[in-house]
C-alpha positions as CSV (number, residue, x, y, z in Angstrom):
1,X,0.0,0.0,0.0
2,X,2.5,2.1,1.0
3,X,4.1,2.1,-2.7
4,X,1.2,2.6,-4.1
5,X,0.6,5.9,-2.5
6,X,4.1,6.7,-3.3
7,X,3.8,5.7,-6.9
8,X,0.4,8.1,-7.2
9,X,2.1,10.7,-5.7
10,X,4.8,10.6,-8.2
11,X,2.2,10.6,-10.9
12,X,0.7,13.8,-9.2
13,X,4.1,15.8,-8.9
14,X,4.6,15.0,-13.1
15,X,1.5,16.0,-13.5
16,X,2.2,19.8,-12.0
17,X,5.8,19.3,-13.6
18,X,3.8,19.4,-16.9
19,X,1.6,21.8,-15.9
20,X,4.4,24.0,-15.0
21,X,6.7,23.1,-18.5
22,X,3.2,24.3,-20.3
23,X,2.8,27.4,-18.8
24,X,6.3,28.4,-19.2
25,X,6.4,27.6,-23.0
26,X,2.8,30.1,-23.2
27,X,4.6,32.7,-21.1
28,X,7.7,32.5,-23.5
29,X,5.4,32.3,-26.6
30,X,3.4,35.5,-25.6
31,X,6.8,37.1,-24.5
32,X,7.9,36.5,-28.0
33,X,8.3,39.5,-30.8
34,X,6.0,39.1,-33.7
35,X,8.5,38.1,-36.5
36,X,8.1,40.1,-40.1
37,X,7.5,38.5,-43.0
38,X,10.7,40.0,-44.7
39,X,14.7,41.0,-44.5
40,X,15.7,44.4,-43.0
41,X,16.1,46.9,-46.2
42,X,17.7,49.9,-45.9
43,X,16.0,53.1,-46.7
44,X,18.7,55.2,-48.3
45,X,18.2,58.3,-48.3
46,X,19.1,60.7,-45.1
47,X,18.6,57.2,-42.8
48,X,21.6,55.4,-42.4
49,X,22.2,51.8,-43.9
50,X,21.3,48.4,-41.2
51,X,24.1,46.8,-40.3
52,X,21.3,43.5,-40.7
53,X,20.5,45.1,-44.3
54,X,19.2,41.1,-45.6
55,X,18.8,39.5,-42.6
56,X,15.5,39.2,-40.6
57,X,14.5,42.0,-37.9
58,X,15.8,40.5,-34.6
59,X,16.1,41.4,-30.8
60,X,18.5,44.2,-30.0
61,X,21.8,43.3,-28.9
62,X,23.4,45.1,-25.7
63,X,26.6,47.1,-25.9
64,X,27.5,49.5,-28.6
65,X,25.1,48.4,-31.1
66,X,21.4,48.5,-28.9
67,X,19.1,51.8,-29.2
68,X,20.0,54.8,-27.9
69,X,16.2,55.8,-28.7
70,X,13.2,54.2,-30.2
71,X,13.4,51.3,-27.5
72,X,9.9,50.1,-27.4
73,X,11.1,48.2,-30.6
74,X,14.6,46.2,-28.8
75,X,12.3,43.0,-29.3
76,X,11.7,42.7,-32.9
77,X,13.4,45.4,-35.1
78,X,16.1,46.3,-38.1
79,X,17.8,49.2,-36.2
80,X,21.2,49.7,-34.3
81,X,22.6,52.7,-33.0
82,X,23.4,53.7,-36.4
83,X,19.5,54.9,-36.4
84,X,18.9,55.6,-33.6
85,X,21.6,58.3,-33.1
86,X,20.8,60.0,-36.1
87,X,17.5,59.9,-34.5
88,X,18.7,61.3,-31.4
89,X,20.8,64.0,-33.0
90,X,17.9,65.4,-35.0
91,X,14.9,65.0,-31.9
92,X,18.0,67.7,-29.7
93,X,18.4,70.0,-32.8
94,X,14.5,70.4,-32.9
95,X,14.4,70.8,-29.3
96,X,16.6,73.2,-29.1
97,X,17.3,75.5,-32.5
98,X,14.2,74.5,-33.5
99,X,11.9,75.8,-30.9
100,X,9.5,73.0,-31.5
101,X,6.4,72.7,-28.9
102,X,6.1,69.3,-26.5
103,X,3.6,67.9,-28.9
104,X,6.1,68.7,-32.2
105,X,8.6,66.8,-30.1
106,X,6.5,64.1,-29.2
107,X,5.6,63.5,-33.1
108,X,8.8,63.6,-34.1
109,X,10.3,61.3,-32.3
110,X,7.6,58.9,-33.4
111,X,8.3,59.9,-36.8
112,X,12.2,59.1,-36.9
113,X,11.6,56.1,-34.9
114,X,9.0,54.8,-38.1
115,X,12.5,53.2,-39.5
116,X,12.7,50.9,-36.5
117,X,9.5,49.3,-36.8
118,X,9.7,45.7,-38.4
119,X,6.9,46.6,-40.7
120,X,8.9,49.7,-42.2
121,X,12.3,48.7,-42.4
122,X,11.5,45.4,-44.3
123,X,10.2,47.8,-47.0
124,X,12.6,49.5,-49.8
125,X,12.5,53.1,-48.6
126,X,11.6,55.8,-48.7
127,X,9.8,55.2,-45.7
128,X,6.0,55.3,-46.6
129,X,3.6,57.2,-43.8
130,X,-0.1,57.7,-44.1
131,X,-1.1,61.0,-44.5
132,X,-3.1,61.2,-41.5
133,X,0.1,60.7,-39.7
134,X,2.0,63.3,-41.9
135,X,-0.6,66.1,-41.4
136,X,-0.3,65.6,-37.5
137,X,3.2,66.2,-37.1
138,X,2.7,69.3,-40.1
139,X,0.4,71.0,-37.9
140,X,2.7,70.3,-34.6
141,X,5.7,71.3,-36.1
142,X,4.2,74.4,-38.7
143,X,6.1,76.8,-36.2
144,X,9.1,74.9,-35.6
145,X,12.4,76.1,-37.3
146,X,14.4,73.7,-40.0
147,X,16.8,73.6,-42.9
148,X,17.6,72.2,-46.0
149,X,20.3,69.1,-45.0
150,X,23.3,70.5,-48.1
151,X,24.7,66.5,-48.0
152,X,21.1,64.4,-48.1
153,X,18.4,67.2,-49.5
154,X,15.8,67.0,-47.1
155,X,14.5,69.4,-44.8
156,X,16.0,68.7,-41.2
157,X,15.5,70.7,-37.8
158,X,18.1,73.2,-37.6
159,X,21.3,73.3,-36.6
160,X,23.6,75.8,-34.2
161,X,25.5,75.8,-38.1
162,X,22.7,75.8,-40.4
163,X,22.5,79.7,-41.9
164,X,19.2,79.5,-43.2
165,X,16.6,78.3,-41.2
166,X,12.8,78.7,-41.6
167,X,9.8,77.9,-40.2
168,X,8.0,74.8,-41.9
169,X,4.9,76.6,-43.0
170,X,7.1,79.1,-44.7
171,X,9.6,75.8,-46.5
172,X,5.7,74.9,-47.7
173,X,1.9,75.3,-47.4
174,X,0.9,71.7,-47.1
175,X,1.6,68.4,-45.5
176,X,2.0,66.3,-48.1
177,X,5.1,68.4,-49.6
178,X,6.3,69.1,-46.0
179,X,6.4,65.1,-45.3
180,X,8.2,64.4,-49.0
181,X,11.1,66.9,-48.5
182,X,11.7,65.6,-45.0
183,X,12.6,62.1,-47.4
184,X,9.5,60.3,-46.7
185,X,6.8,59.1,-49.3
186,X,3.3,60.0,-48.4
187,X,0.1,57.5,-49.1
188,X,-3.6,58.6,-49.2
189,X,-5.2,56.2,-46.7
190,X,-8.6,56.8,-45.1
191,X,-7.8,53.3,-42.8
192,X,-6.6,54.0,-40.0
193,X,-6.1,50.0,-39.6
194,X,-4.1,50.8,-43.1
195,X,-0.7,48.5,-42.5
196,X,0.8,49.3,-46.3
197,X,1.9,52.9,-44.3
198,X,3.2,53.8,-40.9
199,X,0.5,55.9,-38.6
200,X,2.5,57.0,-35.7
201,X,-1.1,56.4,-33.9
202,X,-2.3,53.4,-34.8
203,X,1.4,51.5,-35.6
204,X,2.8,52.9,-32.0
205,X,-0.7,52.4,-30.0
206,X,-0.5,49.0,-30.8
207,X,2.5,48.3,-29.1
208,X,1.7,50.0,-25.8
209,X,1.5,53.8,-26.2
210,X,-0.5,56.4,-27.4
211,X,0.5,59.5,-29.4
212,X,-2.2,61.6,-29.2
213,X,-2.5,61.8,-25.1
214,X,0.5,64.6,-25.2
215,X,1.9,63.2,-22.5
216,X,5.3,64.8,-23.3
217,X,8.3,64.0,-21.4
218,X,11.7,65.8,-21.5
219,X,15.3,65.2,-19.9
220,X,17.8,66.7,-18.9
221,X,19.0,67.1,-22.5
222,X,16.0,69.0,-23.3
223,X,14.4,66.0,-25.6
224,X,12.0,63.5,-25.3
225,X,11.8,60.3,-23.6
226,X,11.4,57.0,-25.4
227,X,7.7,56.6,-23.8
228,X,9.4,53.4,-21.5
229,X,6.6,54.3,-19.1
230,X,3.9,53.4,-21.2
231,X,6.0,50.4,-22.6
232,X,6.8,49.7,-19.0
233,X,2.8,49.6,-18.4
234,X,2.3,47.2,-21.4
235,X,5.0,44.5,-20.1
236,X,3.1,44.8,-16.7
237,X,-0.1,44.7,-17.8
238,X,1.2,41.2,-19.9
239,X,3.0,40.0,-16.8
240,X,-0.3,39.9,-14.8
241,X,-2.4,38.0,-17.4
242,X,0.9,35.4,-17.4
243,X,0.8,34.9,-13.8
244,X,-2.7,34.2,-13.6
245,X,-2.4,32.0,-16.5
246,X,0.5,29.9,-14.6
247,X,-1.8,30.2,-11.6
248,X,-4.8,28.8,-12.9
249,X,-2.9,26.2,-14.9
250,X,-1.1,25.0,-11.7
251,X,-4.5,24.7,-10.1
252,X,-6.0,22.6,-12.9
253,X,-3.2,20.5,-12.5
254,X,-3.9,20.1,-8.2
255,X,-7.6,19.3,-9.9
256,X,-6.7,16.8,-12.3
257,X,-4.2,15.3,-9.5
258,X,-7.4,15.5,-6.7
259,X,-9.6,13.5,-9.2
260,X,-6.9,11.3,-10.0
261,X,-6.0,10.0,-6.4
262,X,-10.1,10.3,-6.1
263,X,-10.8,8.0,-8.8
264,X,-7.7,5.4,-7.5
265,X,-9.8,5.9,-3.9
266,X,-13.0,4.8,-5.3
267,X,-11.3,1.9,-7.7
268,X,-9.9,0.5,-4.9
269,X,-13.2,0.7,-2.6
270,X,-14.9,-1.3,-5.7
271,X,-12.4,-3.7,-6.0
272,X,-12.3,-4.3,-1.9
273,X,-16.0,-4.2,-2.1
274,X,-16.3,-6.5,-5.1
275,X,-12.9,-9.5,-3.3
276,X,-15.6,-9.5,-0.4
277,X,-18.1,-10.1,-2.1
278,X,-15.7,-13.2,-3.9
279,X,-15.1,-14.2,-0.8
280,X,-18.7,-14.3,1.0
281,X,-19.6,-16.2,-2.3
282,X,-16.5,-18.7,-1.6
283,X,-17.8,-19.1,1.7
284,X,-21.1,-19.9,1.3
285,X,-20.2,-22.4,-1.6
286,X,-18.0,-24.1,0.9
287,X,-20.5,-23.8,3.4
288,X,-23.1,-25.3,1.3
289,X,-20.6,-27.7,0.3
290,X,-20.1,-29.0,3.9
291,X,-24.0,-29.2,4.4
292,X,-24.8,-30.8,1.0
293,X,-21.6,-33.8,2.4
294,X,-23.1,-34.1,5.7
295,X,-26.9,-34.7,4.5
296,X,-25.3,-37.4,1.9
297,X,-23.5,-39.0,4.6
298,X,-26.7,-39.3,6.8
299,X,-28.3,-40.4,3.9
300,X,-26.2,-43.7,3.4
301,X,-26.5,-44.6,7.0
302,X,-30.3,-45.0,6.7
């Protein structure tokens, strides 16, 4: 008996051991980056080349090489710091020579940060933004100050070096033109759900922040934070759900276990119940047996 209980109770602890192996692989499943269906392309232009130009969008790698900016993509992305310093280089010169508002800032960032997202850098560039997205950051930024880049040809904030530096409503009247000379492409999408162009709404919502709240942040350096505290939120919120997952998978397993060991409890009551019966049945045959001899052996003595 005594192995017995230890053999069910061995049966019980694999079962939780399962248990337990399942919920990690869901928890590292959900943790997982959505892959892309293509190889990192670089944009040309005024972005700077991938150093994984070919290769598939993959977590970002610490030391010299992970983002300096843009980091709620480090899980799943086709940037280095090669980006994300030019990023970071253009986000202070707006912030400074180019007197742009929180909300210009905020936009921005989003907007050099489009390069980093799986979806965009798989694509040949110019990077392609929906013009919902592109008349946003126009209307932030109309007051802002910038200047024609004399290496790359686009408009860029300006610079303590730039001579000539306007405000964009007076480089042009309109979004559309504003966004091209900046050295993106521009598509007319009435979807915001649109995924053929980059919406710094809908693209970055998705991931765990909202553009539109203008909850701006700035640092000592006078620019923008990456938004790690709405990112922060997200991986929160996720490692909640995965805990009561792992909880309520551990409790199934105590369940199955407790109807386990119940169902060995009540097979074994049958089968004491049922070699009992066998062995009233044995008796009584034998005790029949005895009686049926005895009257035969009275029988032959009359």
């Amino acid at each position: 008996m005594a192995c017995e209980r230890e053999y069910e109770r061995c049966l019980c602890l694999r079962g939780l051991v399962c248990y337990l192996a399942i919920a990690v692989l869901c928890w590292r499943v959900a943790s997982a980056p959505a892959t892309s269906s293509g190889t990192c392309i670089s944009q040309g232009g005024r972005f700077p080349r991938f150093i994984h130009d070919g290769k598939l969008p993959r977590k970002s790698s610490k030391g010299p090489n992970d983002l300096t900016l843009c980091r709620i993509y480090t899980k799943n992305t086709c940037c280095t710091s090669s980006q994300t310093r030019a990023a970071m280089n253009s986000l202070r010169r707006l912030a400074s020579n180019g007197e742009a508002n929180n909300t210009c800032l905020e936009l921005w960032e989003v907007l050099e940060c489009a390069i980093c997202d799986p979806r965009v850098g798989t694509k040949p560039g110019p990077p392609v933004i929906c013009s919902s997205f592109c008349e946003s950051i126009f209307t932030a930024c109309a007051d802002a100050f910038f200047a024609m880049d004399p290496t790359s040809q686009v408009l860029m904030p300006c610079g303590p070096k730039d001579t000539i530096c306007a405000r964009a409503k007076e480089w042009t009247m309109n979004a559309s033109a504003f966004c091209q000379i900046l050295g993106f492409s521009l598509r007319q999408s009435k979807d915001e759900l649109d995924a053929s162009c980059f919406d710094g709404r809908t693209d970055v919502e998705s991931k765990g922040f909202s553009t539109t709240t203008g909850r701006a942040t700035q640092n000592k350096d006078g620019i923008l934070s990456s938004h790690e505290d709405f990112l922060a939120q997200g991986q929160k919120d996720m490692g909640e759900k995965i805990l009561w997952a792992i909880g309520g998978l551990v409790l199934t397993a105590a369940a199955a276990c407790w109807r386990y060991r119940r169902s060995k409890s009540r097979q074994k009551r049958a089968a004491l119940f049922r070699n009992i019966q066998e062995a009233r049945a044995r008796q009584q045959a034998a005790s029949n047996a005895a009686t049926s001899k005895a009257v035969n052996k009275s029988a032959k003595k009359f």
